[in-house]
N, CA, C and O atoms as CSV, one atom per row, in Angstrom:
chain,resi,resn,atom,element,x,y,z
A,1,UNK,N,N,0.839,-1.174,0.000
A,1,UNK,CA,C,0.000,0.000,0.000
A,1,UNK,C,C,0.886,1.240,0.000
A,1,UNK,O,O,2.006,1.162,0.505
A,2,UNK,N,N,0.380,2.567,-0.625
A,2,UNK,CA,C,1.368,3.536,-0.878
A,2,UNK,C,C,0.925,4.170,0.602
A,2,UNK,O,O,-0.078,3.939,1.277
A,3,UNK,N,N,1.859,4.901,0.804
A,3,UNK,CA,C,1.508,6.019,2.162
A,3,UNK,C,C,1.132,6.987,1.399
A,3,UNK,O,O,1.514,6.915,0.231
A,4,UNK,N,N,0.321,8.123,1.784
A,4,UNK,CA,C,-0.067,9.207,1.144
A,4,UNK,C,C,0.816,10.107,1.340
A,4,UNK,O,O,0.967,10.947,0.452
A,5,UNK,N,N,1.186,10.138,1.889
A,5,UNK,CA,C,2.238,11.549,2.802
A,5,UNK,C,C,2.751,11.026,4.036
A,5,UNK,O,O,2.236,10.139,4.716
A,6,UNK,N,N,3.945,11.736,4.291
A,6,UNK,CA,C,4.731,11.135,5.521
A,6,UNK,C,C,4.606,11.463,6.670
A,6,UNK,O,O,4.908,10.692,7.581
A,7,UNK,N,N,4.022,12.969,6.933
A,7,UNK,CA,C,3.887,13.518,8.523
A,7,UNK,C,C,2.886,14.494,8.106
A,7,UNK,O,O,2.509,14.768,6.967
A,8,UNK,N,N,2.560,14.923,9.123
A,8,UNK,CA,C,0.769,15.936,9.042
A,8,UNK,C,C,1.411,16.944,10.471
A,8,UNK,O,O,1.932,16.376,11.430
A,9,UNK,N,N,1.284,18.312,10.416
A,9,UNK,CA,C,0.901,19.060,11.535
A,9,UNK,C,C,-0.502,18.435,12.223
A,9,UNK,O,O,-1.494,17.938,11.691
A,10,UNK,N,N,-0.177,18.659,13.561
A,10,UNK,CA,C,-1.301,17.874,14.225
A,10,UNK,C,C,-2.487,18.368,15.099
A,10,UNK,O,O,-3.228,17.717,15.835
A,11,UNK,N,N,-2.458,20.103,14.734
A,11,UNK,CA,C,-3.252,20.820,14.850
A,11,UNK,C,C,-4.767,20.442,14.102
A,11,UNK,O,O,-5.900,20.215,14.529
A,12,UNK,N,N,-4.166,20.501,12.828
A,12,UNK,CA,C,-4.912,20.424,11.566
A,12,UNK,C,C,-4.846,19.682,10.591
A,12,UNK,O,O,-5.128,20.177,9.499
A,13,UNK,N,N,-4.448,18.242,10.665
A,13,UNK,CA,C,-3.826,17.920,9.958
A,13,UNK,C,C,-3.296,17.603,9.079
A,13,UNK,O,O,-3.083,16.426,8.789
A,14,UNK,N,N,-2.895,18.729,8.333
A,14,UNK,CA,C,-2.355,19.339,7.032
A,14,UNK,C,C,-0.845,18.569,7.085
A,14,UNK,O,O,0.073,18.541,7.906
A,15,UNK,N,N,-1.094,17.956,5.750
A,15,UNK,CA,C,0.224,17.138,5.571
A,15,UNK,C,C,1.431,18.083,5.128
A,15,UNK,O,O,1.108,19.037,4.420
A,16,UNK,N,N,2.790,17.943,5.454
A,16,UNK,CA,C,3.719,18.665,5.689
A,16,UNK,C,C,4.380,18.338,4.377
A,16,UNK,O,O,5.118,19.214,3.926
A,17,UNK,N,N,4.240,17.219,3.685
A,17,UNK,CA,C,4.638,17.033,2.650
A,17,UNK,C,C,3.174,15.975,1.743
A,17,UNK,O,O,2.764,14.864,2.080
A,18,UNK,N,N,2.701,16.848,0.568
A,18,UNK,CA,C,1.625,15.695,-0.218
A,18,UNK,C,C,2.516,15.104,-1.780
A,18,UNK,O,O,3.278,15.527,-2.648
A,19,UNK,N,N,1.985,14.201,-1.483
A,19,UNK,CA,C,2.460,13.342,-2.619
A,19,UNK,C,C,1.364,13.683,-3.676
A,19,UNK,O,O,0.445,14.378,-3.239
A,20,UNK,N,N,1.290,13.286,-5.106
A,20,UNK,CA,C,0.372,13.434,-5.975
A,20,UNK,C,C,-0.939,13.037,-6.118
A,20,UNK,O,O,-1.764,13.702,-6.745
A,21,UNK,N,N,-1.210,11.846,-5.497
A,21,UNK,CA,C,-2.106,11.210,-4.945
A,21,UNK,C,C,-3.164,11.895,-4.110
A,21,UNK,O,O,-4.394,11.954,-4.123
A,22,UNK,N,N,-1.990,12.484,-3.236
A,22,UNK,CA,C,-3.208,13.102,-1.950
A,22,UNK,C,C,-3.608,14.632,-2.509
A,22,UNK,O,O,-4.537,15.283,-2.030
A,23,UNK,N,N,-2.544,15.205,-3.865
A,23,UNK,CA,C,-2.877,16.379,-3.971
A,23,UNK,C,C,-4.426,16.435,-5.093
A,23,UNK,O,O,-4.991,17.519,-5.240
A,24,UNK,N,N,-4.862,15.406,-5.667
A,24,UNK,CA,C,-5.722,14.718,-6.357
A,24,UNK,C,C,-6.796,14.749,-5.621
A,24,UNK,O,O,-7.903,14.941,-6.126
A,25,UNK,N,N,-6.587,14.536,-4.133
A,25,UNK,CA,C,-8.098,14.238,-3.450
A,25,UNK,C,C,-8.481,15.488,-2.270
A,25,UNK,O,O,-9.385,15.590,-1.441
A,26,UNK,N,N,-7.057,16.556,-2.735
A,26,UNK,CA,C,-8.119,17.714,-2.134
A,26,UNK,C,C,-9.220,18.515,-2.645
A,26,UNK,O,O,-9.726,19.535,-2.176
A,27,UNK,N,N,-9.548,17.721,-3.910
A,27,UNK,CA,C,-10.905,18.132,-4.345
A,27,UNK,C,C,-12.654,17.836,-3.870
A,27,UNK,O,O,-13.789,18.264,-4.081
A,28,UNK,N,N,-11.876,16.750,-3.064
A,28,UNK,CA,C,-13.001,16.266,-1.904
A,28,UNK,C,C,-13.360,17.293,-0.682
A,28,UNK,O,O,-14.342,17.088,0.031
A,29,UNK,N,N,-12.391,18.543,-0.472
A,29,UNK,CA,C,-12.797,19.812,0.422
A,29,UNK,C,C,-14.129,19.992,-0.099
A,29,UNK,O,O,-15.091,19.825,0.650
A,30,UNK,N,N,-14.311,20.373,-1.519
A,30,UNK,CA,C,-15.644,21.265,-2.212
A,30,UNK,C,C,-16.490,19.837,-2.263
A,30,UNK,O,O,-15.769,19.685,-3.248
A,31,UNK,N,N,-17.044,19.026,-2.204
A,31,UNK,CA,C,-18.001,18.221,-2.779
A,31,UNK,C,C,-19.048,18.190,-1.812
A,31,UNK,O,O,-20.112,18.746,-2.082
A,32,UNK,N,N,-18.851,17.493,-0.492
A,32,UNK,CA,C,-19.985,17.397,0.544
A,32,UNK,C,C,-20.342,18.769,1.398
A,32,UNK,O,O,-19.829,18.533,2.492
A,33,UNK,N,N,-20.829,19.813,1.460
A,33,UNK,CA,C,-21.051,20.800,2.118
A,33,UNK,C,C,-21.943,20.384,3.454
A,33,UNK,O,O,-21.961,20.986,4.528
A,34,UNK,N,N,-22.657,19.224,3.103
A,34,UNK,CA,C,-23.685,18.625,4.298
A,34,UNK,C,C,-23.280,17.613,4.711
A,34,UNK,O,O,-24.212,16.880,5.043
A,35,UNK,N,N,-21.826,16.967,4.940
A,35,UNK,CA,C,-21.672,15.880,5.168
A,35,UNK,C,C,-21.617,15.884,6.945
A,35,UNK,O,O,-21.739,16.874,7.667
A,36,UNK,N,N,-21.428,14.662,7.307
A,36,UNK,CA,C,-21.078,14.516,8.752
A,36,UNK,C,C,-20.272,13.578,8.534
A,36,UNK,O,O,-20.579,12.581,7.882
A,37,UNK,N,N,-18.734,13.845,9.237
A,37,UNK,CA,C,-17.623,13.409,8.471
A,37,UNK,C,C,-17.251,12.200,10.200
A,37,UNK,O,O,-17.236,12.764,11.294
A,38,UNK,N,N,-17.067,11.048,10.130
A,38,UNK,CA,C,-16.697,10.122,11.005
A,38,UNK,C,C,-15.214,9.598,10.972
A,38,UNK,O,O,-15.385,8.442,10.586
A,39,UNK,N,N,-13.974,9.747,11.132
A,39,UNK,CA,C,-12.904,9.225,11.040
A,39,UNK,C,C,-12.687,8.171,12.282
A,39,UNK,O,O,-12.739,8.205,13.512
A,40,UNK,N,N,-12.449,7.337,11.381
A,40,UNK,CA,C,-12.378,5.842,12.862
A,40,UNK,C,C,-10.720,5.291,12.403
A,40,UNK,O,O,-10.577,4.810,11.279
A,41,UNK,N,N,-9.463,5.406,13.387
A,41,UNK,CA,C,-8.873,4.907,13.462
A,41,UNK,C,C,-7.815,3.902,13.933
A,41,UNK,O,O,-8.079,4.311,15.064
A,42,UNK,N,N,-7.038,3.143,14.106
A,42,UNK,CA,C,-6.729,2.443,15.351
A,42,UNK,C,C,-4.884,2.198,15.431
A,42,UNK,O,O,-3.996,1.913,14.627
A,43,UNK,N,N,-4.966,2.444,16.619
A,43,UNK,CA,C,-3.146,2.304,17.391
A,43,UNK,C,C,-3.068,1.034,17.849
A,43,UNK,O,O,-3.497,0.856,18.989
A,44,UNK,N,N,-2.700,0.247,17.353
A,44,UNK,CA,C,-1.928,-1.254,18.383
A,44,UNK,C,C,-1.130,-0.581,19.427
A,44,UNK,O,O,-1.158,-1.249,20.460
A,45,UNK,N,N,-0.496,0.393,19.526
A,45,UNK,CA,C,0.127,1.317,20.756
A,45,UNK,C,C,1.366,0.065,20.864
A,45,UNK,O,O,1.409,-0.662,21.856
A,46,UNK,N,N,2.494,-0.099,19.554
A,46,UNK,CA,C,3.350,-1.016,19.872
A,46,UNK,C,C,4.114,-0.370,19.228
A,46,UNK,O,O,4.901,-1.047,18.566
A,47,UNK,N,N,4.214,0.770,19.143
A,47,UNK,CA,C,5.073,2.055,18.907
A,47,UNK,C,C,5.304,2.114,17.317
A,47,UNK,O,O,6.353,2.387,16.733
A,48,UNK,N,N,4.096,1.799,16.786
A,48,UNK,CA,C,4.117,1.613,14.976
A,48,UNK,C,C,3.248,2.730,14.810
A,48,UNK,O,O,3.015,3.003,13.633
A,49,UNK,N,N,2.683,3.480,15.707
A,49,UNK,CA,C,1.727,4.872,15.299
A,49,UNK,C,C,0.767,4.067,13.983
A,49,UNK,O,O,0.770,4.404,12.800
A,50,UNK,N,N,0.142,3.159,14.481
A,50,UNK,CA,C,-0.669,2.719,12.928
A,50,UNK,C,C,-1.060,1.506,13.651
A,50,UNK,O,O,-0.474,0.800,14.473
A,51,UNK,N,N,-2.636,1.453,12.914
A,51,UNK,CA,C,-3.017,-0.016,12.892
A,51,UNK,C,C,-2.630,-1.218,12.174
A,51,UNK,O,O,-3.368,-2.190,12.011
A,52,UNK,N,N,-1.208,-1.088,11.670
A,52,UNK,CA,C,-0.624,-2.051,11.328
A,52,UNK,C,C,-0.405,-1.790,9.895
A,52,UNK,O,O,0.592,-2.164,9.277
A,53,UNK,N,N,-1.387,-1.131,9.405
A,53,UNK,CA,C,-1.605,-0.673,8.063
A,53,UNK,C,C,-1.408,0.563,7.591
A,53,UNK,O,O,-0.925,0.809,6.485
A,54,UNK,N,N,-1.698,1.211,8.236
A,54,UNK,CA,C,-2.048,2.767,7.852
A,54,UNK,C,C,-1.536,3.483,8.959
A,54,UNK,O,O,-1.965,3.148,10.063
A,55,UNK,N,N,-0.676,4.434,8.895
A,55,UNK,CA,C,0.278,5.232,9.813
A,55,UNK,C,C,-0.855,6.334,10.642
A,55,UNK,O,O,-1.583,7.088,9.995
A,56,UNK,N,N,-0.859,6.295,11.751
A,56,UNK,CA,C,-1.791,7.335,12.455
A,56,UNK,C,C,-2.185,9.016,11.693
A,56,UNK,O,O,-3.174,9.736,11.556
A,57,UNK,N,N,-1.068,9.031,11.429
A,57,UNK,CA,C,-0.995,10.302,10.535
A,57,UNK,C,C,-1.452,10.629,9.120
A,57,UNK,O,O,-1.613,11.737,8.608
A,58,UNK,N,N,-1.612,9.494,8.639
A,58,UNK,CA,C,-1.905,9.158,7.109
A,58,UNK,C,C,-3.825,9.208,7.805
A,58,UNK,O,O,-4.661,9.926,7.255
A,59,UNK,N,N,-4.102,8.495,8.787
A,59,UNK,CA,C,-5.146,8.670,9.079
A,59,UNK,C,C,-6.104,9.886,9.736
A,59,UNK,O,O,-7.333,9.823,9.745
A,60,UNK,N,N,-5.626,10.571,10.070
A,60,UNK,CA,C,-5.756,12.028,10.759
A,60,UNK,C,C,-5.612,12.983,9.775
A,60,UNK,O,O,-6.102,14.072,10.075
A,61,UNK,N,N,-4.876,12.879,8.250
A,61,UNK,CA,C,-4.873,13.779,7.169
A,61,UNK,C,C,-6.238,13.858,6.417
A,61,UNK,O,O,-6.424,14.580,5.437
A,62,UNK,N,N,-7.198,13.017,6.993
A,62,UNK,CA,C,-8.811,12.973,6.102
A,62,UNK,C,C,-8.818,14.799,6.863
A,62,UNK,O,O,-8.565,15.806,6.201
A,63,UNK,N,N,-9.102,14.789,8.049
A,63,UNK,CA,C,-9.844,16.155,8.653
A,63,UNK,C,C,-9.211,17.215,7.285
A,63,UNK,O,O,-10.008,17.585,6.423
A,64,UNK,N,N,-7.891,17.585,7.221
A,64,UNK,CA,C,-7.428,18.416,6.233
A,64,UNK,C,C,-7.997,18.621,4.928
A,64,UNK,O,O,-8.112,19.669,4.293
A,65,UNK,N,N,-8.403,17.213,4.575
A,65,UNK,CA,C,-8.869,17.127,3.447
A,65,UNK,C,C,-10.498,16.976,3.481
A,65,UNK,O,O,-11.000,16.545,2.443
A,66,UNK,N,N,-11.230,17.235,4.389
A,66,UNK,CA,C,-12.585,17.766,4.561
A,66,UNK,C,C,-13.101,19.060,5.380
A,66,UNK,O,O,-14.064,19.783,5.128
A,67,UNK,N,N,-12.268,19.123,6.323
A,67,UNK,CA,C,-12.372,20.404,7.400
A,67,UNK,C,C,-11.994,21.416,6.737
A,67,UNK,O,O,-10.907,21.413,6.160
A,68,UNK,N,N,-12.668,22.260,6.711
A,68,UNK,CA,C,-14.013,23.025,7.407
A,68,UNK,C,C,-15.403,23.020,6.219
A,68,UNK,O,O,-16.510,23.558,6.175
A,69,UNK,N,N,-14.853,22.370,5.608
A,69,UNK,CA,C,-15.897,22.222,4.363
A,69,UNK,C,C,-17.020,21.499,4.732
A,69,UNK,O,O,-18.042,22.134,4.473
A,70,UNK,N,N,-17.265,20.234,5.321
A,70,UNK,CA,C,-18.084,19.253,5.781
A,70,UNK,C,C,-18.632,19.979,6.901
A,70,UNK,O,O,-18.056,20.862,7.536
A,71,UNK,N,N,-20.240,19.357,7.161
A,71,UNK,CA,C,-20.759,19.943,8.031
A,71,UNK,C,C,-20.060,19.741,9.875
A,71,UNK,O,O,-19.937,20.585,10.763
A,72,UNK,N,N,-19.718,18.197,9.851
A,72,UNK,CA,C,-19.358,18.284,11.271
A,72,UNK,C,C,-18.113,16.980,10.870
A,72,UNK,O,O,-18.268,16.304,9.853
A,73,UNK,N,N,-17.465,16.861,11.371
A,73,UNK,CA,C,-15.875,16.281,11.182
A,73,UNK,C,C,-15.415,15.915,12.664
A,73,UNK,O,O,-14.554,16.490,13.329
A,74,UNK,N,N,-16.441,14.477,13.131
A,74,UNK,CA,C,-15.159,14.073,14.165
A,74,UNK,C,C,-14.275,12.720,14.362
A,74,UNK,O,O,-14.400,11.508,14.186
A,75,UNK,N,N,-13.501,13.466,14.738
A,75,UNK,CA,C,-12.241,12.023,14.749
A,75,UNK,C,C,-12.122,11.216,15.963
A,75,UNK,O,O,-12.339,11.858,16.990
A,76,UNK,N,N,-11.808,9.862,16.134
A,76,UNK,CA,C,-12.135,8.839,17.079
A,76,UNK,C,C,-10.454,8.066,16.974
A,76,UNK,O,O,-10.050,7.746,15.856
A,77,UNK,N,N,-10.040,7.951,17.553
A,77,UNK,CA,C,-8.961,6.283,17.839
A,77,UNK,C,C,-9.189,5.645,18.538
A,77,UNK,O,O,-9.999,6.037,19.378
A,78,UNK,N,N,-8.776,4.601,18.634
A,78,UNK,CA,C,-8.871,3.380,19.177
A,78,UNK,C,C,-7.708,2.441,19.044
A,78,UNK,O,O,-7.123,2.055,18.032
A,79,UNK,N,N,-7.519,2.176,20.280
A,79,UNK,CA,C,-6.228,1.134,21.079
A,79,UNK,C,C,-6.538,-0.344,20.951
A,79,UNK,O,O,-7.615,-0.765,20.529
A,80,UNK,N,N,-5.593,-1.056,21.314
A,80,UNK,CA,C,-5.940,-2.175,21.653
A,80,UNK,C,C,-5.206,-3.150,20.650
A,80,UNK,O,O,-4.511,-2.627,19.779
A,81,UNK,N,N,-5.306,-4.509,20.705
A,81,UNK,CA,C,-5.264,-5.429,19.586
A,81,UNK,C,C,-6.504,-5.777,18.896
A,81,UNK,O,O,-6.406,-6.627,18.011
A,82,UNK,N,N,-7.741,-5.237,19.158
A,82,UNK,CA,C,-8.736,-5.297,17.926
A,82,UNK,C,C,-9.033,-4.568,17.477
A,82,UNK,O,O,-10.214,-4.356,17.202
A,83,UNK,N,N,-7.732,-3.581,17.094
A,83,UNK,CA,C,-7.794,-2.368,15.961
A,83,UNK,C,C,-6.971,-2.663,14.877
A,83,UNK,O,O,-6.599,-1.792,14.090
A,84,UNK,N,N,-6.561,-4.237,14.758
A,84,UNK,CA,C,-5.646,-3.742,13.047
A,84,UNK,C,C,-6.533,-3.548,12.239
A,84,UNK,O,O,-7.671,-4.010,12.316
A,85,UNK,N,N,-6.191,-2.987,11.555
A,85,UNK,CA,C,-6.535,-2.531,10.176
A,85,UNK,C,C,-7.926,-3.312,10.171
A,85,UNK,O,O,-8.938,-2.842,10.689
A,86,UNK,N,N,-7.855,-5.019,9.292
A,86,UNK,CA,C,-8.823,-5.866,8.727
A,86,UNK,C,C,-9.920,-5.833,9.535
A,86,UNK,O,O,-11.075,-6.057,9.173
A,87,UNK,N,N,-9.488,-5.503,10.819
A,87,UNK,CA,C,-10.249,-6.195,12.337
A,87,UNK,C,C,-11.356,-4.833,12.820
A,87,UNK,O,O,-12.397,-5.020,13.450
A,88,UNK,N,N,-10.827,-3.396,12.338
A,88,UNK,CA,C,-11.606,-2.383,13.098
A,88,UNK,C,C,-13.121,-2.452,12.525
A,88,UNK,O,O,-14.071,-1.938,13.115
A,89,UNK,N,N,-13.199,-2.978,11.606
A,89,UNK,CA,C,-15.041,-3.064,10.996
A,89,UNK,C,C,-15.367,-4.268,12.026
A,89,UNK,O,O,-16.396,-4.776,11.579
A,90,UNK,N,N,-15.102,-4.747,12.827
A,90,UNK,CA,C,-15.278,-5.900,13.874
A,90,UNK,C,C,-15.303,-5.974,15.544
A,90,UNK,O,O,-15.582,-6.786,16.426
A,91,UNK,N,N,-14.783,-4.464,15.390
A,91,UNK,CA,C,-14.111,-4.230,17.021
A,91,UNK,C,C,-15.740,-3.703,17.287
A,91,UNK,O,O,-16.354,-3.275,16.309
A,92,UNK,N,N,-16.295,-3.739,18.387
A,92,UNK,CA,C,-17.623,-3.905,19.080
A,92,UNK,C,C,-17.786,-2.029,19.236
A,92,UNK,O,O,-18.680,-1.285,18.833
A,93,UNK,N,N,-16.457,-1.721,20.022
A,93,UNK,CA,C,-16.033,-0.092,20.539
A,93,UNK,C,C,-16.765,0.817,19.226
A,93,UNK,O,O,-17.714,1.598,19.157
A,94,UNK,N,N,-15.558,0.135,18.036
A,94,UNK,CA,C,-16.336,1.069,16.733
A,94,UNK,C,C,-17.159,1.061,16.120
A,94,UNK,O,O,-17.523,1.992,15.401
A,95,UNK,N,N,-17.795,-0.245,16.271
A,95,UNK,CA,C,-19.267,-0.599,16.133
A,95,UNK,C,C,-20.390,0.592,16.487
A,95,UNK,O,O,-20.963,1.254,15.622
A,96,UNK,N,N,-20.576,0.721,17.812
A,96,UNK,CA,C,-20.836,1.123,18.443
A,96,UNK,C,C,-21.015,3.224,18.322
A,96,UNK,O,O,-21.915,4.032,18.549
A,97,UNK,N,N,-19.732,3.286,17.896
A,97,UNK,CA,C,-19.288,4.423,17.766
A,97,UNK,C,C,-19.685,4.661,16.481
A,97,UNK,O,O,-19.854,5.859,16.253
A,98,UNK,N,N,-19.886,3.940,15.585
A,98,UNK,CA,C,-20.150,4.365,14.225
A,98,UNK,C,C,-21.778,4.509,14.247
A,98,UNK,O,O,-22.415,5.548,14.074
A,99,UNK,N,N,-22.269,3.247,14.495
A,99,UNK,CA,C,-23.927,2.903,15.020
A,99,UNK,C,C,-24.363,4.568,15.415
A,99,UNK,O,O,-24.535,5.303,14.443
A,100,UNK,N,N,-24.491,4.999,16.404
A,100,UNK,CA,C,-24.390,6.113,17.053
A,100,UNK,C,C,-24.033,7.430,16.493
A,100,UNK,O,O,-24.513,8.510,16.838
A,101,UNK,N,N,-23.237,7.244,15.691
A,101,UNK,CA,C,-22.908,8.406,14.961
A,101,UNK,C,C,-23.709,9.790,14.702
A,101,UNK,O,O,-23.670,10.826,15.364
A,102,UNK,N,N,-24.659,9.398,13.195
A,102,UNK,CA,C,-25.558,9.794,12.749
A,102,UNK,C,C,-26.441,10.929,13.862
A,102,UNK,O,O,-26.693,12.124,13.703
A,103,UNK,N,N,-26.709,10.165,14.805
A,103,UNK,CA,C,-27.567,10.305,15.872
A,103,UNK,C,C,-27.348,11.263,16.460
A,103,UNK,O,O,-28.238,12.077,16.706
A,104,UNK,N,N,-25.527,11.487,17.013
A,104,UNK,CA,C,-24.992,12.587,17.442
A,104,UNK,C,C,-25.180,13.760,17.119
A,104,UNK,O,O,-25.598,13.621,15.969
A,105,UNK,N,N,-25.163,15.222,17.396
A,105,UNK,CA,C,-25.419,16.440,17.496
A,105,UNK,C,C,-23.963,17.253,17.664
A,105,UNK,O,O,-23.949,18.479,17.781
């Protein structure tokens, strides 16, 4: 799998360096004006910053690339060993958290 970019300021997280790829999908800022934006990601916390797959940071660069455009944009992590990658559509926590979502205010 390609990484999109290597590090993100973590204010906002605006990637510090974009590759071509990611500069391609900041056209996704303008499209949803009504969206409600859910980012679900996960740390094994075994000092890989990533669910095994996808670097924490690579995951935290969606907000950049929807914020402030989307109606509401929030971001979630999640620990543990039933956050790799294959496994987080399975973990009960994000289940839960996604279920719920919508619902939120």
């Amino acid at each position: 799998m390609n990484e999109i970019y290597v590090s993100a300021n973590h204010k906002n997280g605006k990637p510090i360096h974009m590759n071509d790829n990611y500069k391609r999908q900041l056209v996704l800022r303008k499209l949803y004006p009504h969206a409600k934006v859910l980012n679900v990601y996960g740390d094994l916390e075994d000092g890989s910053h990533s669910d095994g797959r996808v670097k924490n940071s690579s995951s935290k660069s969606l907000r950049y690339l929807v914020s402030p455009k989307v109606k509401s944009y929030k971001e979630k992590k999640f620990t543990g060993p039933m956050v790799q990658h294959s496994r987080l559509r399975e973990n009960p926590q994000v289940l839960k958290t996604a279920i719920s979502f919508p619902l939120a205010k």
